[in-house]
N, C-alpha and C positions, 0 to 999 in steps of 0.2 A: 384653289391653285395648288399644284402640284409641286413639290420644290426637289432638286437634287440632297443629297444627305452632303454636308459638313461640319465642321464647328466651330461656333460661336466666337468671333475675333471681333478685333475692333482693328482699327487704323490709325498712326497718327497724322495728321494732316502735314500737308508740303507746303512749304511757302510757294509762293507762286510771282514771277516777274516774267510778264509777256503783255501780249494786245491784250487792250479794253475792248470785253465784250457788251458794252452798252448794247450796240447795233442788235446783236445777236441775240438779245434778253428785249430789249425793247420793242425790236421788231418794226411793224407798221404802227404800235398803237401810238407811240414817239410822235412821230411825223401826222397821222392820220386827226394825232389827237387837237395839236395846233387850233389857236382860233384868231388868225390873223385877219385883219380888215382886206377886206375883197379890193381887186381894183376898181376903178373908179368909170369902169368901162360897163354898160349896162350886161347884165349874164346870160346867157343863153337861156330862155324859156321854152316850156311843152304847153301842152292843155290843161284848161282850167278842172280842175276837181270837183267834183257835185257830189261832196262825199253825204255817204249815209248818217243818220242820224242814229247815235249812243242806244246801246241796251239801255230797255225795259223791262221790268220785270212782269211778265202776268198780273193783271189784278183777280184780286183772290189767292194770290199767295202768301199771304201777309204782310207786315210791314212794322219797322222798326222805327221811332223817333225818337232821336236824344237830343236831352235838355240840356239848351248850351246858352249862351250869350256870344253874341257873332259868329257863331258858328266855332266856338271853344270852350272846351272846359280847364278846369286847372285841375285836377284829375288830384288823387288820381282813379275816386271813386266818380264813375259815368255812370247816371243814371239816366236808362232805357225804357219808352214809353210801347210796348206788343201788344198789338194787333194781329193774330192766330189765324189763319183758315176754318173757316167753318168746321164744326168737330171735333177739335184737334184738344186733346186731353194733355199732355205732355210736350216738354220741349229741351233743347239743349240750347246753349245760347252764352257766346262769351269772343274771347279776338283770336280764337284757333279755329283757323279753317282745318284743318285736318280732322277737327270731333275727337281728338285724343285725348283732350285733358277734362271737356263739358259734359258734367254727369246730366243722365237725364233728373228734369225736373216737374213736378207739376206746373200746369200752365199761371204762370202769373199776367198780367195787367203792365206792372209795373217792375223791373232788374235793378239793381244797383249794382254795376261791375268793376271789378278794380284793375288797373291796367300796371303793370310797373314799367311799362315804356309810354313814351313824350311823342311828338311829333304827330302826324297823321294815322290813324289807327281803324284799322274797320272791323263793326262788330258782327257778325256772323248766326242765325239763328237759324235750326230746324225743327220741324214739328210732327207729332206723331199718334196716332187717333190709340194704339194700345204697346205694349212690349211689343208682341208679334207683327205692327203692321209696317210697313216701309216707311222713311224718314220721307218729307216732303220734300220741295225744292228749297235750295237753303235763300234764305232773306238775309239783305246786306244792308250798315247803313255806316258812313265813317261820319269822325270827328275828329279835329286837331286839340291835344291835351299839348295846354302849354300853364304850366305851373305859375309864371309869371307877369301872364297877357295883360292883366288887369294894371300893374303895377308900372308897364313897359310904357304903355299907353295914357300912363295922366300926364296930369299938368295939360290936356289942350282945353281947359277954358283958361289957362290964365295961371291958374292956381299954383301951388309948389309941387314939385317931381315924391313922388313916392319912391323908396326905396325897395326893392326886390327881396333882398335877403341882407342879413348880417349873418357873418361865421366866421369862428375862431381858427386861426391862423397858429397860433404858439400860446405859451401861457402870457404873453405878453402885448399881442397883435393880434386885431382881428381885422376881415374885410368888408365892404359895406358894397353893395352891388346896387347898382343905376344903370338904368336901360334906359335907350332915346325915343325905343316904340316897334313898330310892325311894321316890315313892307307889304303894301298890298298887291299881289302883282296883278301885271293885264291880265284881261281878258276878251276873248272876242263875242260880238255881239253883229245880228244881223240890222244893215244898215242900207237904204235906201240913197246914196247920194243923189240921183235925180229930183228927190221928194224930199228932201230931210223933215224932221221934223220942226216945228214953227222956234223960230229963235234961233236955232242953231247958225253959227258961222261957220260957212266953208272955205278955203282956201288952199290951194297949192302950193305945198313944198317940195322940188326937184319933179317925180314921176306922182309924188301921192296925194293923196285930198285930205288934209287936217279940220279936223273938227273942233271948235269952240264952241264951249258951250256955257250959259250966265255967266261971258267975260271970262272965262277960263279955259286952257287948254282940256283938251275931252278927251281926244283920242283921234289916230289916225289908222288911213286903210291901212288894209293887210295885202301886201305886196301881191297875194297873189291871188285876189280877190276884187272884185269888181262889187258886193254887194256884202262886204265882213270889214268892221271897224275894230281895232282894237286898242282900248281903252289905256291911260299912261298908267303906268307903277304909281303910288302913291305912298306917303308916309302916314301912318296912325299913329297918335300919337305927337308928345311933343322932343325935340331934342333939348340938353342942358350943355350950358357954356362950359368946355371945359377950362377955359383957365377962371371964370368963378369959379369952379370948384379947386382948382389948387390956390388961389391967392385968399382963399375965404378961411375965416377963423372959426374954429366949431368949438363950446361950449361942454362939457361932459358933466354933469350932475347925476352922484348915487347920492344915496341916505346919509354918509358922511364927509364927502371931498364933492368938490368942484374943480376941474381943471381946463385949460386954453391949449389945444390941437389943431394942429394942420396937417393934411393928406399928407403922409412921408413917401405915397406912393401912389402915382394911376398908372393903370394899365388898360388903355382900351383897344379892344378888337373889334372884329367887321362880324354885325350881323345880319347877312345878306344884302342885296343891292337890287336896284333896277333905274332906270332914266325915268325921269316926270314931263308935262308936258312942254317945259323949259328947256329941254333938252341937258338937264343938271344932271347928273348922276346924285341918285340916293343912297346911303350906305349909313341904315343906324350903328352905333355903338353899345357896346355892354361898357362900362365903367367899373373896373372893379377898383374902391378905394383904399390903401393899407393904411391903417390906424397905428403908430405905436400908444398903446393905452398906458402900460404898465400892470404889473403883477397887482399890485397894491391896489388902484381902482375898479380892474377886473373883478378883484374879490369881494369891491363893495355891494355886491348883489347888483339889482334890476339899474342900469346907467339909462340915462337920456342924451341924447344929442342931436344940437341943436347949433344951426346956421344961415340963420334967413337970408344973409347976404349970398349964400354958395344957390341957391334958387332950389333948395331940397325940404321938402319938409322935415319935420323933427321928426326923430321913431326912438324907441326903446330897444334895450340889448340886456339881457340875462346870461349872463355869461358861464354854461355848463357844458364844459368842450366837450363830455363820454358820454353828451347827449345831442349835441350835433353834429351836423355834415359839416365836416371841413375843405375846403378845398387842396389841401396838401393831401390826403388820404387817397388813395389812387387803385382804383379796383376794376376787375371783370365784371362790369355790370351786367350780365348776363347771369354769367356764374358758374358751375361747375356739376357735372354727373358726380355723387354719394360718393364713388370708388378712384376718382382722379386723382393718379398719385403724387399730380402734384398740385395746392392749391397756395395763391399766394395773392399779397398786395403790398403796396409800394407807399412809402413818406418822403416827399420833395416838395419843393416850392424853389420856382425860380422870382427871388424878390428883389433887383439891382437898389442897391442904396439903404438896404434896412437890413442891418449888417449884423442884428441882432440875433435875429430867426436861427437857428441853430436847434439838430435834431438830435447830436450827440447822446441829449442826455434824457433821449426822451427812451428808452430801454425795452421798455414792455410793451405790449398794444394786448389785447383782446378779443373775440366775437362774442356778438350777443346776439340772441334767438329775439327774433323782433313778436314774434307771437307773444313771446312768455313774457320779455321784456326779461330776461335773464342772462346772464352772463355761460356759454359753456365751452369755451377755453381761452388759456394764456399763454403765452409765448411771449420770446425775445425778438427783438429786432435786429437785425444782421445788416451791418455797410454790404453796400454792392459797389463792385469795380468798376472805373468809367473812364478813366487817362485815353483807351487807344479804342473807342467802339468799332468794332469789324475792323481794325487799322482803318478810319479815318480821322480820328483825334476824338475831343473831349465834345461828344454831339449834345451833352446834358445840362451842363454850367453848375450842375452844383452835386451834393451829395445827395446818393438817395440811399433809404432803408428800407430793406427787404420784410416784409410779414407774412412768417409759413403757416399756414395753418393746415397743412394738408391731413391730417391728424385727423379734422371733424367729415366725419363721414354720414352724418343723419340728415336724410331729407329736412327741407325748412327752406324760410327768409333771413340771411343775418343783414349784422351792420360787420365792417371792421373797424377798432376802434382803437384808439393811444389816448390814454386817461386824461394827459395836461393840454391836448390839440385839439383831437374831432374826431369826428367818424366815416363812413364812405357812405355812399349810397347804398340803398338795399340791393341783393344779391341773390338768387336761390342753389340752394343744393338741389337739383332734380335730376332722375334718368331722363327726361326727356330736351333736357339743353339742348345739346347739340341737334336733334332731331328735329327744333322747332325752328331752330338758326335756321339748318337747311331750306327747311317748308317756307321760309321767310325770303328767302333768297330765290327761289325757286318762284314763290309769285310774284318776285321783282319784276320777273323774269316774259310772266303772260302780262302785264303792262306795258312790255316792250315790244308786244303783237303788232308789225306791220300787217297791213291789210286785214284787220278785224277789229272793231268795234269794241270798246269797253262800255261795263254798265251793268245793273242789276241783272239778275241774279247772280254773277260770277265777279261782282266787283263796284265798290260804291265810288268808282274814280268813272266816269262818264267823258268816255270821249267818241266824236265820228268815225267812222271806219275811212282810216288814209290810205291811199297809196296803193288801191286797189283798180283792176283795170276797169271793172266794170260800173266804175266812177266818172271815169274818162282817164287816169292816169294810161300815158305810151310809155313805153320803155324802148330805147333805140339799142340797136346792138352796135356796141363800136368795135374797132378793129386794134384798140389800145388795150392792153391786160393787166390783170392785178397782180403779175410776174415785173410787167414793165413797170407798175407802181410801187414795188416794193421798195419801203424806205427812202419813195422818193417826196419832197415836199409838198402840199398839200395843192397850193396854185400849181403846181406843174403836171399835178393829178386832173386836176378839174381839166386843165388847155390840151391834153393828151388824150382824154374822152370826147369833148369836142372835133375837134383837129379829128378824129380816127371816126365820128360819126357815120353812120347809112343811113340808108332808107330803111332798114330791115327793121319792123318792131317786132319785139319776144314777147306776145302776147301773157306766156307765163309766169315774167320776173315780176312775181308780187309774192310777198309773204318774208318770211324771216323775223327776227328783232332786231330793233331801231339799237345803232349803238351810239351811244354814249349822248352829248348834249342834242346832237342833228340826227337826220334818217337813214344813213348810208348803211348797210348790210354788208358786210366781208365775209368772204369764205374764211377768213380766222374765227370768226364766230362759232364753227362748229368744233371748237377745241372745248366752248361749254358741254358741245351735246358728248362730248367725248369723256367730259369731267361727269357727268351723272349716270351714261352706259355703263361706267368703271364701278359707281358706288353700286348701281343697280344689278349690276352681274355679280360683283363681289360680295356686297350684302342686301342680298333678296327678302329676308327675313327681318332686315327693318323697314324696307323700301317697297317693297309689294304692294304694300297697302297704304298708304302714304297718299292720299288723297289731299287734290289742292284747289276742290272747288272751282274745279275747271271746266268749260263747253264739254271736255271729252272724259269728264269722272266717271265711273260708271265702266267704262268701254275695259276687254281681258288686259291693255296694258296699263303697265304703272302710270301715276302720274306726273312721273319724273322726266319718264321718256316721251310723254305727250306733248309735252313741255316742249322740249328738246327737238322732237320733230316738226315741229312747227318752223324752224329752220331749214333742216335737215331734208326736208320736205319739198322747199324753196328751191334748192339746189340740183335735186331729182327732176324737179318741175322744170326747170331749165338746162338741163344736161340735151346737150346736142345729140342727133340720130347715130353720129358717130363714136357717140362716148366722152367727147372734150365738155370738160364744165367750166361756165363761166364764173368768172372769181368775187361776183359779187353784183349788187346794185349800188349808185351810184348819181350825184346829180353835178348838175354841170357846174354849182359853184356853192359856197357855204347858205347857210338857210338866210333868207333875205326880211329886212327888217320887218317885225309884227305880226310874219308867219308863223303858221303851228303847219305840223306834220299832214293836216288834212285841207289846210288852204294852200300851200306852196302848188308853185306853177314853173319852179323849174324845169328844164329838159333832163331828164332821166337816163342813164346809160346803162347796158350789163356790159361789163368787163368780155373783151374776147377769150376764149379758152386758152389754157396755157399747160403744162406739164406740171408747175407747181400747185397750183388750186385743183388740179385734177387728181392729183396723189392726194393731197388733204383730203378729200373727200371719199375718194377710194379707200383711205383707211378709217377713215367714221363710220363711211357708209357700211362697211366689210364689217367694225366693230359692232353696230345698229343689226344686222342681220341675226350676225352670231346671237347678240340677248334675245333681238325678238321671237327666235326660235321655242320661247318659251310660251308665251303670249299669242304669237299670232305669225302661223308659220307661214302663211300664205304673201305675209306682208313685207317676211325676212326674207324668204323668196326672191322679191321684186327687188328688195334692198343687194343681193348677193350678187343678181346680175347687172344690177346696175353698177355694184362696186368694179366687178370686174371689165364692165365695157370700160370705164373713164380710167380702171388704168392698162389695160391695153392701149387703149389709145395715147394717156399719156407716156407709153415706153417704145409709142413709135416716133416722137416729138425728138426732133434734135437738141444738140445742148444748147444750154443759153449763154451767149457771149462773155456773160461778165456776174451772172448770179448762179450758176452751176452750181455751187455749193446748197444754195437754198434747194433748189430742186432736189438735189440725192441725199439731205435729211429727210426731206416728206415721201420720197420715194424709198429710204428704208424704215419711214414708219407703216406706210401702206402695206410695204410687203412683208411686214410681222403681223399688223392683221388680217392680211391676207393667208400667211401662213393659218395663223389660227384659226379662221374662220374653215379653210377648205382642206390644209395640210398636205397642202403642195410639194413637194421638195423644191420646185425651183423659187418658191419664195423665200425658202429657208436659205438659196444659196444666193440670193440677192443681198440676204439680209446680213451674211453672214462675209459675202467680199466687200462691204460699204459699212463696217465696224469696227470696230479697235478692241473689243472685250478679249479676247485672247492673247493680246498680246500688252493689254494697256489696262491697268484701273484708273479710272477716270478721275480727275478732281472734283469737276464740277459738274456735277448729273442738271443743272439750270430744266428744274423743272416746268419753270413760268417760259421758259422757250420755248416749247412743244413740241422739240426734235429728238433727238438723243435719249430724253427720259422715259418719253411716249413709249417711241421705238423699243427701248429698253423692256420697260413694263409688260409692252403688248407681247415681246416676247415670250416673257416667263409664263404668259398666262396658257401659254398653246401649252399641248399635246405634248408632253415629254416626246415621245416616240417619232417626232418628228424634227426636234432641237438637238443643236447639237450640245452638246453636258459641260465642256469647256467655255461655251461661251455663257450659256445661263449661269456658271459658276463667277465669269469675270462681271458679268453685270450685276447678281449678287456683291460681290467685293467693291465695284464702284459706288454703287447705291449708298453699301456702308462707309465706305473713303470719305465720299460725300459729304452724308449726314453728318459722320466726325465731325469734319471741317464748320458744317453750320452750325454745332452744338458747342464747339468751339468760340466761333463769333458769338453767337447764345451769350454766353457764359461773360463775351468782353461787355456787356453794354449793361447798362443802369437800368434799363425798362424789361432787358430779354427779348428783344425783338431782331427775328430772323433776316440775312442776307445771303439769298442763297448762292449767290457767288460777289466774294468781296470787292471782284475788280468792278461792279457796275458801279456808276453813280446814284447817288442819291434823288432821284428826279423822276416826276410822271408817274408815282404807283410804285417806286419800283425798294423805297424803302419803306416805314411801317405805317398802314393806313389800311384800305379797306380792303389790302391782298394779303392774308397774315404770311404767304412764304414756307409755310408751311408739308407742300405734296412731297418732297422729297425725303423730306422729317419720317412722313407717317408710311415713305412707303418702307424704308429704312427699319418701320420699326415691325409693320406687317411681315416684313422677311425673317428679323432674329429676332424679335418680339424685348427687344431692349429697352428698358424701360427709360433710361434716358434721352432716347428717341421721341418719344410720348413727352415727355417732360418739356422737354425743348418747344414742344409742337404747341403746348399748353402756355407757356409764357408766349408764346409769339402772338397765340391768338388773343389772347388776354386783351394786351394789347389796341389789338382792331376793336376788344369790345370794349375801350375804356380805360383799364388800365398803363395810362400815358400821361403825360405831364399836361395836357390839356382839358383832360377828363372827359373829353367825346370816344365815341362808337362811332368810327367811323364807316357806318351803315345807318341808311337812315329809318326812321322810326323804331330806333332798336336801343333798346337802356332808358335809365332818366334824360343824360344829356347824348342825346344823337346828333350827327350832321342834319341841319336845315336847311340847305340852299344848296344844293346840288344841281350842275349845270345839265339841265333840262328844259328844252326851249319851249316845249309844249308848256309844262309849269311856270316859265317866265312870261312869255305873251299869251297863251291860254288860257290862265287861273286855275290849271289843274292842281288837284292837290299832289304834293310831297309821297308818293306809296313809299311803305315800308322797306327794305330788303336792299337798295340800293348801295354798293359801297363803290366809295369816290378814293381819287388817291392818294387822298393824305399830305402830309409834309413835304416840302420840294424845295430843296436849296438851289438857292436864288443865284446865276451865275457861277454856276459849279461847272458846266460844259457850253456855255453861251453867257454872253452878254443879255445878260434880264433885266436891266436896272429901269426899264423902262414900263415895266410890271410895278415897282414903288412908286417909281414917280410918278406914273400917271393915274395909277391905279389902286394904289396901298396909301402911298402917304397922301393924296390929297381929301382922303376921309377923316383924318384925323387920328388914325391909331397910332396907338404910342403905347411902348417904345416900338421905333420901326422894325420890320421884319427882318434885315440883315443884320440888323444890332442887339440880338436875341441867340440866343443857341438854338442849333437847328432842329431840335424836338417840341419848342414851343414856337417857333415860324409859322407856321398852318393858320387861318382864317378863313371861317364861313364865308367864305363870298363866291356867288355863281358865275360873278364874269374874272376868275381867272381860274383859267382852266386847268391847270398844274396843279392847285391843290383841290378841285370840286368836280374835276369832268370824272368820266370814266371807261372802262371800253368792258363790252362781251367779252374778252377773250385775257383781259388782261385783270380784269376783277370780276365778274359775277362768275368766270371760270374757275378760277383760284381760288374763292370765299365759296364758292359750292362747295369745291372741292376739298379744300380743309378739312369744313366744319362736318360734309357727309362723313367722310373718312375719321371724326372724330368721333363721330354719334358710332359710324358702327364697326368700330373697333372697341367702344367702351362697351358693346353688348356680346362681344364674341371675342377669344382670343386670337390673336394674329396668327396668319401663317406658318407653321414650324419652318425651318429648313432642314432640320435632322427627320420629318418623312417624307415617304414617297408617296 
C-alpha cells in the first residue's frame, strides 16, 4: 500500500455527547442473534432431507488411535497409537494442520503428544516414503483433553466427591475446586418408530414420538425426521449439596497445628447445560471454595482436610504458591511473538466477603522458563486504573496489578509468577502465535460448511452433508429482503419470509457458513471473506502458504481465501440474470426441538435482492477479484464481472424509505473497491460525494461496523493516481483520531480491553470476549507504524486469550481453560464435538439496554450459581452456559470476522514492518 507523504502526529481525542450507536455497531447480529421461544403456532415446513452420510477417509491411508478413557484424556501428554500406509518411512504428526511447526520424524508405532490447549483437539498426521517424495493424504483423529474429567465425575457410586485442584489464593487463602460432572449432550441415532426395538415405550408428546427405554426417558424424534431419534442430554457424574458444603466444618491437620474452618466463600458457575428426559434443565457447577487458612498453618508444610459431613473426600494441600497455578494470576494463555513490545499479565481476584486478600504488598512477580525450571526475569508490579473503564464506571470491583515483562524476548514455555500467591498457566514466546490463532479460526470456519459433509481426511468432527439441494433441500424465493430485515426482530423476520413466499425455488441457495447457534447464512457473512482478502493481499508472504487441510489444499489459491469462497461463492451462485443478489438464506422459523442442521425440515427462504446486500457483495466480490488476480485470473475474471453486474443493478434500485443510510454506507464501500479493482473515476467520485474525510476527521472509524472503516481502507489501498490526496490524507488522520481515542479507553480499564466506540453498550460481543476490537488499532498502526497502536492491540487481545478476570479464552479449544459450551445446536442435539477456533461473545450486562431479568430467573439463578450474575462486576458476569445466548452464541460477521482479523493482522505485522506514510 502506497501511502501519501506526511508527519507523524497524534490526536487528542473529543468528548463526544450525541446518539447511541448501538444499532449502527450491532447491526443485524443484535437482533438476528436472539433466541427467543417460537410461537406456539406449528412453523412452516419444506422437505424432508436424505442427507449424505460424513467423510471417510480412504482405507489405506492410515490411521490414528488415541488412548483415552471415554473418549478423554487429561492431557496434557496424548498418547497416539499409527498405523502408516504401506511404505511409508517417515512422518509428521502433531495438532497443526498447517505442518508448520511438525518436524519430520521417523516412522513410529506409538506418539506421545503434548497439547497446551484443553477442550476438543484434533491430531493431524502425514506420511512420506523419502525426503524427496510427496506427503500423503493427511490422517485425523480428535480427543477431548479435559484435565479434570476424572475428578468432575466421582462420587456416582455413592462414594465422596473428589476434589479437582487446590491453589493458592494469598499467602493466607487458598481455593479448593469441586465439580458436579460432565454433560453428555444428544445425539441422533437412526430409529425405526414402526418397529422399535423389543422393550422400548412409545408415546406422544404434542407432534413427536418419545421414547422410553428400562423405565427411563431415552429420547425423542427429531422434529424433522420421521426415522432420527435423539437421545436426552444427560449428567456424568454426581452433583454435591451446596449448602452441605457451606454449613460443614472441615478439620486442617499439618505436622504441628490442627484447626476448625468453614468455606469463608463459594462461588459457583454454570458448566454448560442441556434438558434430560424429565424435561429439567441440567447445568453442572464448578465450586470454587475460599479457605482463610492463615499464614502460620500454610507454612506448616503438607495440611490435610477433612469433612465427611460437606460429602467431599479428604485431600492434601502443600502449600508452594512460586510453584503453582493460582487463580488470581491472569495471562495470555496463548502468548506472545519473541519481539512483542509489549508483554504483560494481571493480579486480581474478585473475592466478596474475605476482606483479607489484598495485593498491595505483593511487589514483585517473576518468569520462569518451565523447561529449565529457572527463573529469567523480575519486575514490579504496577496498580492499574479502574474508577471510569471507557466511562462506564468501575466494571472490575477490585484492584488489579499490572506485570510487564515485555523485556523477555527468547523463544520458550514460561509461567508468570508472584512469589507469596501463584502462578499462571503456561504461555509460549513463538514467531508463530498469531499465525496459529489465525489457522485456528480459520478452520473454525470450514466446520461451519453448509452443504458439505465433514469427516476424515479433512476433519475428525463427522457430520452429514446438510442443506444441500441434492438432498432434497428447496429453497423458495421470497419477495421479503435482508434490506427489509435489517435490525428487524427475529419473529418478524421469520412472518416476512413466509407472508412474501413463491412458488419460485433457487435451485442454487445452498452453500455459505452456518452462523452462529442455527443455519441461517447472511450476506453480512461476507465481511469474514473480506477480513482474510485484506490479510491475504496485504501479507501474502505469511499467507500464501498457509495451508488448512482443506478439500481445496493443494489448489494455486491460498487457503485463506478458499475458505472464504465457500461463501462468497453462495452468493455468485445465487445472483440473479440481472445482477440483484439475494441477501441470504433463511428458514421460516428458529431450529425446532432435537434438530441438527442435516435433519431440520423447515421451509427455507433466499431473501429478495435488494440495493443493500448487492453493494455488500459488489465490494467483496470487487475486492476477491482484485487478490485473485494473482492465483487465478480466469476466476478473478468471473468475480469482476460479476461485481460489476450486482452493482449496476444495485445503482438503478430506488431509495429505501426509512434505511437509506444503510444503503449509501455499503454503496461507498463498493465503490472504493470498485475504484481499486478497475480505477474508474466515477467510483472515485461516488466515493468521494458520500464521505466527510475532507472536510471532517472522524471520531469513531467503528471498525466492527463495516461501513466507514472498510470504505476508508479500501480506499487507501487503490492506485494513488486515481485518489484524490486530500481525502486519503483525512482518512489517514481519522484512523489515527480514532485509534487515540481507543488507546485511550485502552489505558482507562483494569484488563486493557478495547471499545472501539464508547457510546455502544456493553452487550452481544460487543465488549471484551471472543471479538478483541482490535482492526481499527492495527490499522492505525499499519499507517504510522506507532507503536502504541500495537501495544493497545496487544492487551486487548490478551484479553480474548485469557487474560481476564475469569481466566477463559474465549475461543474454544484454545489455552488451558477455553470456553466449553458454545451455542451450537448441532453439538447440543447431535453430540458433535466442541471444534477448536470458535469465539463466543463473552461478557453481557444483564439489563443495560432491555429488561433481561428473566435470563437470571429462569435461567441463571435456578442452577444454583452464586453469587448471582447481576450482583458481580461486570467483568466476572460471563458463564459457560449454551442456552444463553448473550454470553455463548456468536455470529460470522461479528466474531470469527474480527478474531480473523485481529489476530491475521497481528501475525503479519509482527513479520514485516507497517506501512510508512512518509513514502510514496
Amino acid at each position: 500500500m502506497r501511502l501519501p507523504t506526511r508527519s507523524k502526529r497524534t490526536y487528542a481525542v473529543v468528548a463526544v455527547v450525541g446518539l447511541l450507536l448501538a444499532s449502527l455497531v450491532v447491526g443485524a447480529g443484535l437482533v438476528y442473534s436472539s433466541r427467543r421461544s417460537a410461537d406456539s403456532d406449528e412453523p412452516l415446513r419444506g422437505s424432508k432431507q436424505q442427507a449424505s452420510p460424513a467423510l471417510r477417509a480412504e482405507r489405506g491411508d492410515g490411521e490414528l488411535t488415541i488412548q483415552t478413557i471415554d473418549g478423554v484424556v487429561a492431557g496434557p501428554d496424548v498418547v497416539v497409537d499409527v498405523v502408516a500406509p504401506d511404505g511409508m518411512t517417515e512422518m509428521q504428526i502433531g495438532f497443526d494442520p498447517t505442518f508448520a511447526e511438525p518436524i519430520w520424524r521417523d516412522l513410529s508405532r506409538q506418539v506421545t503428544l503434548r497439547s497446551s490447549s484443553t477442550g476438543y483437539q484434533t491430531v493431524f498426521a502425514r506420511f512420506r516414503t523419502s525426503t524427496t517424495s510427496s506427503p500423503s493424504t493427511t490422517v485425523v483423529a480428535g480427543v477431548t483433553i479435559d484435565p479434570t474429567y476424572q475428578q468432575a465425575i466421582s462420587g456416582q457410586d455413592g462414594s465422596a466427591k473428589e476434589v479437582s485442584w487446590v491453589r493458592p489464593l494469598s499467602p493466607t487463602t487458598i481455593m479448593v475446586r469441586v465439580e458436579d460432572g460432565r454433560i453428555r449432550s444428544g445425539t441422533q441415532v437412526q430409529y425405526d418408530f414402526e418397529n422399535p426395538p423389543d422393550g422400548d415405550e412409545l408415546y406422544k408428546q404434542g407432534r413427536l414420538i418419545r421414547v422410553r427405554r428400562d423405565g427411563r426417558e431415552y429420547g425423542e424424534q427429531a422434529s424433522g425426521s420421521d426415522s432420527v431419534l435423539t437421545t436426552h442430554a444427560s449428567l456424568i457424574g454426581a452433583k454435591v449439596d451446596p449448602e452441605q458444603i457451606d454449613n460443614s466444618t472441615w478439620t486442617v491437620s499439618g505436622s504441628g497445628a490442627t484447626a476448625e474452618l468453614s468455606v469463608a466463600q463459594r462461588i459457583s458457575t454454570i458448566n454448560g447445560s442441556g434438558v434430560d428426559g424429565d424435561d429439567q434443565t441440567i447445568a453442572p457447577l464448578v465450586h470454587d471454595l475460599v479457605f482463610e487458612v492463615g499464614a502460620d498453618l500454610l507454612a506448616d508444610g503438607e495440611l490435610t482436610f477433612n469433612s465427611p459431613e460437606s460429602g467431599i473426600a479428604a485431600f492434601t494441600y502443600d502449600h508452594q504458591p512460586s510453584n503453582s497455578i493460582s487463580p488470581v494470576v491472569h495471562v495470555n494463555q496463548v502468548g506472545f511473538t519473541p519481539d512483542s513490545p509489549l508483554k504483560v499479565g494481571y493480579l486480581a481476584g474478585w473475592f466478596e466477603g474475605v476482606a483479607n486478600i489484598d495485593y498491595s504488598n505483593e511487589d514483585t512477580f517473576f518468569v520462569r522458563d518451565v523447561e529449565t525450571d529457572q527463573e529469567v526475569f523480575r519486575g514490579s508490579t504496577s496498580k492499574r486504573v479502574r474508577p471510569d473503564e471507557h466511562g462506564k464506571g468501575d466494571l472490575t470491583g477490585v484492584d488489579t496489578y499490572e506485570m510487564d515483562f515485555s523485556e523477555l524476548d527468547t523463544s520458550g514455555t514460561y509461567e508468570l509468577c508472584v512469589d507469596r500467591v501463584g502462578c499462571s498457566v503456561e504461555f509460549e514466546l513463538d514467531e508463530s502465535v498469531w499465525q496459529n490463532i489465525t489457522a485456528t479460526i480459520a478452520r473454525s470456519m470450514y466446520h461451519q460448511r453448509s452443504g458439505a459433509a465433514l469427516g476424515p481426511p479433512y476433519s475428525s468432527v463427522e457430520r452429514p452433508r446438510p442443506y444441500h439441494p441434492d438432498d432434497g433441500t428447496q429453497a423458495f424465493e421470497s419477495s421479503y429482503s435482508g434490506l427489509d430485515a435489517l435490525e428487524e426482530p427475529l419473529d418478524d423476520i421469520f412472518a416476512g419470509l413466509v407472508e412474501g413466499k413463491t412458488d419460485t425455488v433457487v435451485p442454487t441457495a445452498w452453500g455459505g457458513h452456518f452462523d452462529a447457534g442455527d443455519w441461517d447464512r447472511r450476506i453480512q457473512h461476507l465481511w469474514y471473506v473480506r477480513s482474510v482478502v485484506q490479510l491475504v493481499e496485504d501479507y501474502p508472504e505469511m499467507f500464501n502458504s498457509l495451508e488448512l487441510n482443506l478439500p481445496e489444499s493443494g489448489d494455486p489459491i491460498p487457503d485463506l481465501l478458499d475458505e472464504a469462497l465457500w461463501s462468497l461463492d453462495a452468493y455468485k451462485r445465487m445472483q440473479r440474470d440481472d445482477g440483484g443478489i439475494r441477501g441470504g438464506i433463511e428458514a421460516s422459523e428458529h431450529p425446532q426441538p432435537n434438530d441438527t442442521s442435516w435433519t431440520d425440515d423447515l421451509a427455507v427462504f433466499t431473501f429478495e435482492p435488494d440495493p443493500w446486500s448487492s453493494y455488500i457483495y459488489a465490494g467483496v466480490a470487487a475486492e476477491m477479484a482484485f487478490v485473485l488476480e494473482r492465483y487465478d485470473s480466469t476466476r478473478a475474471k468471473e468475480y469482476q464481472d460479476s461485481a460489476l453486474l450486482a452493482m449496476e443493478w444495485a445503482e438503478n434500485q430506488p431509495p429505501h424509505p426509512t434505511k437509506a443510510d444503510k444503503v449509501r454506507d455499503q454503496r461507498t464501500v463498493a465503490a472504493a473497491a470498485l475504484l481499486k479493482l478497475t480505477g474508474e473515476p466515477r467510483w472515485n467520485q461516488i466515493f468521494v460525494e458520500q464521505t466527510s474525510f475532507v472536510s471532517t476527521v472522524e471520531q469513531f472509524m467503528n471498525c466492527q461496523g463495516h461501513d466507514i472503516c472498510d470504505a476508508a481502507w479500501i480506499y487507501l489501498g487503490a492506485d494513488q493516481s486515481v485518489t484524490d490526496s486530500d481525502v486519503r490524507q483525512g482518512i489517514i488522520d481519522s484512523f489515527v483520531r480514532s485509534a487515540d481515542g481507543v488507546v485511550e479507553g485502552v489505558d482507562s480499564t483494569a484488563f486493557g480491553w478495547a471499545l472501539e466506540n464508547s457510546n455502544v453498550p456493553l452487550v452481544w460481543g460487543l465488549g471484551p470476549g471472543g471479538n478483541p476490537g482490535a482492526v481499527g488499532l492495527l490499522h492505525a498502526y499499519e499507517l504510522t507504524g506507532e507503536v502504541a497502536y500495537r501495544e493497545a492491540a496487544l492487551r486487548t487481545a490478551s484479553v480474548t486469550l485469557g487474560a481476564n478476570p475469569r481466566n477463559t479464552v474465549f475461543i474454544t479449544g484454545v489455552g488451558s481453560t477455553p470456553v466449553r459450551h458454545p451455542l451450537i445446536v448441532d453439538t447440543r442435539n447431535g453430540g458433535l464435538p466442541v471444534w477448536p477456533g470458535t469465539p463466543v461473545f463473552g461478557p453481557h450486562q444483564l439489563n443495560s439496554i432491555a429488561d433481561e431479568s428473566w435470563v437470571s430467573e429462569f435461567m441463571i439463578d435456578p442452577t444454583g450459581a452464586t453469587p448471582g450474575v447481576v450482583d458481580v462486576p461486570y467483568l466476572w458476569q460471563w458463564q459457560d452456559i449454551n442456552s444463553v445466548a448473550m454470553f455463548n452464541e456468536y455470529t460470522v460477521h461479528q466474531s470469527q470476522a474480527a478474531a480473523i482479523h485481529t489476530f491475521g493482522l497481528l501475525a503479519g505485522t509482527s513479520q514485516r514492518q507497517p506501512f510508512s506514510v512518509e513514502s510514496e
